[in-house]
C-alpha positions as CSV (number, residue, x, y, z in Angstrom):
1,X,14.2,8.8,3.0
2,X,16.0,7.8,0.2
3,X,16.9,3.9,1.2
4,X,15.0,2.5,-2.4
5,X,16.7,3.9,-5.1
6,X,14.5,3.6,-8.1
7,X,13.0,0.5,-7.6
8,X,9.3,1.0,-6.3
9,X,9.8,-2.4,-4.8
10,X,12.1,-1.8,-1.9
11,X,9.9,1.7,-0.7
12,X,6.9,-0.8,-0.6
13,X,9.0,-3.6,1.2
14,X,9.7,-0.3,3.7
15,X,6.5,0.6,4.0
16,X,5.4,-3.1,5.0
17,X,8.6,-2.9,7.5
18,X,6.8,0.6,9.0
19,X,3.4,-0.9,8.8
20,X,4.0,-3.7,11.0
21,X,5.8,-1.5,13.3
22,X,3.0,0.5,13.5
23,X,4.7,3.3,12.4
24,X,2.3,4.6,9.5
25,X,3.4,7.8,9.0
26,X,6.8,6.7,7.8
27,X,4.9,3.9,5.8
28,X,2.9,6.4,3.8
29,X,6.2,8.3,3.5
30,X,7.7,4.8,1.5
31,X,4.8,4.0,-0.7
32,X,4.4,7.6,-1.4
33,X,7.7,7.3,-2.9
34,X,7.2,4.2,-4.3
35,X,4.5,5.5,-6.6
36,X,6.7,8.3,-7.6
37,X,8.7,6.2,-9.3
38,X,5.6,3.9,-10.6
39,X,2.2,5.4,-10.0
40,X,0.9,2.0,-11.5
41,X,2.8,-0.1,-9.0
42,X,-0.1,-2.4,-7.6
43,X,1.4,-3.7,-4.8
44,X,2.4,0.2,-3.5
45,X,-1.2,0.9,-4.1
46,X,-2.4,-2.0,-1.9
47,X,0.0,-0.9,0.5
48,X,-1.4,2.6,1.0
49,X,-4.8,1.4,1.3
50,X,-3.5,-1.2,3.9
51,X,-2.4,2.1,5.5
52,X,-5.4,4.2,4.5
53,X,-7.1,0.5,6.4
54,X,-5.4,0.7,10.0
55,X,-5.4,4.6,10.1
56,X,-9.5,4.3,10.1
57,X,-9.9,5.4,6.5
58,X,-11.9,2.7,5.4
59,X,-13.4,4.8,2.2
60,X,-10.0,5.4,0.8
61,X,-8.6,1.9,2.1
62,X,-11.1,0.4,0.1
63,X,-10.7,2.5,-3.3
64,X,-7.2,1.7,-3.2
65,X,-7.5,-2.2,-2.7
66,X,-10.0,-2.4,-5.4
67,X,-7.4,0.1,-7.6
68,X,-4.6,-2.6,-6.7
69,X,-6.7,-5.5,-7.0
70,X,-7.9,-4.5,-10.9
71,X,-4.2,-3.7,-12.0
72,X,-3.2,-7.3,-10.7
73,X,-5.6,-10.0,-9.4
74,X,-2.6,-12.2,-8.4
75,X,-2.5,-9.3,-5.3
76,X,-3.7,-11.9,-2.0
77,X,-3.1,-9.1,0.7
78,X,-5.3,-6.6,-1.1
79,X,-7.7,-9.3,-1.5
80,X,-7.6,-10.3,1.6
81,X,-7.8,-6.5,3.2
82,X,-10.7,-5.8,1.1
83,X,-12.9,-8.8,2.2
84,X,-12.3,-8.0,5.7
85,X,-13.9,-4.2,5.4
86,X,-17.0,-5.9,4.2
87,X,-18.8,-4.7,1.4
């Protein structure tokens, strides 16, 4: 997989694509990617605990979010998949 080029955006744009295809192994694959180019890359890190979310890991989902969330607060879809774990 080597769609994205450099930019950590497009992997995470794949990833989404995966996710709501329910395809999550090939959306880990993207973000994974994504944060090799920019390990800092909020929105990749929301996106893997999205994953990390509807694979049933709701410990790591939730680090993640709150990871992606304190990098950028702007982030509505980690917001928004950390309120519905609960706290």
């Amino acid at each position: 997989m080597d769609r994205g080029g450099r930019n950590p955006s497009n992997y995470t744009s794949l990833a989404s694509c995966f996710i709501h295809a329910k395809s999550y192994d090939k959306a880990e694959e993207a973000v994974t990617k994504a944060l090799e180019i920019d390990p800092g890359f909020a929105p990749a890190i929301g996106t893997l605990g999205l994953i990390m979310k509807k694979i049933g890991n709701v410990q790591k989902a939730r680090s993640l979010l709150k990871q992606a969330i304190k990098i950028d607060p702007s982030l509505n879809f980690a917001q928004e998949a950390l309120e519905s774990l609960g706290k």
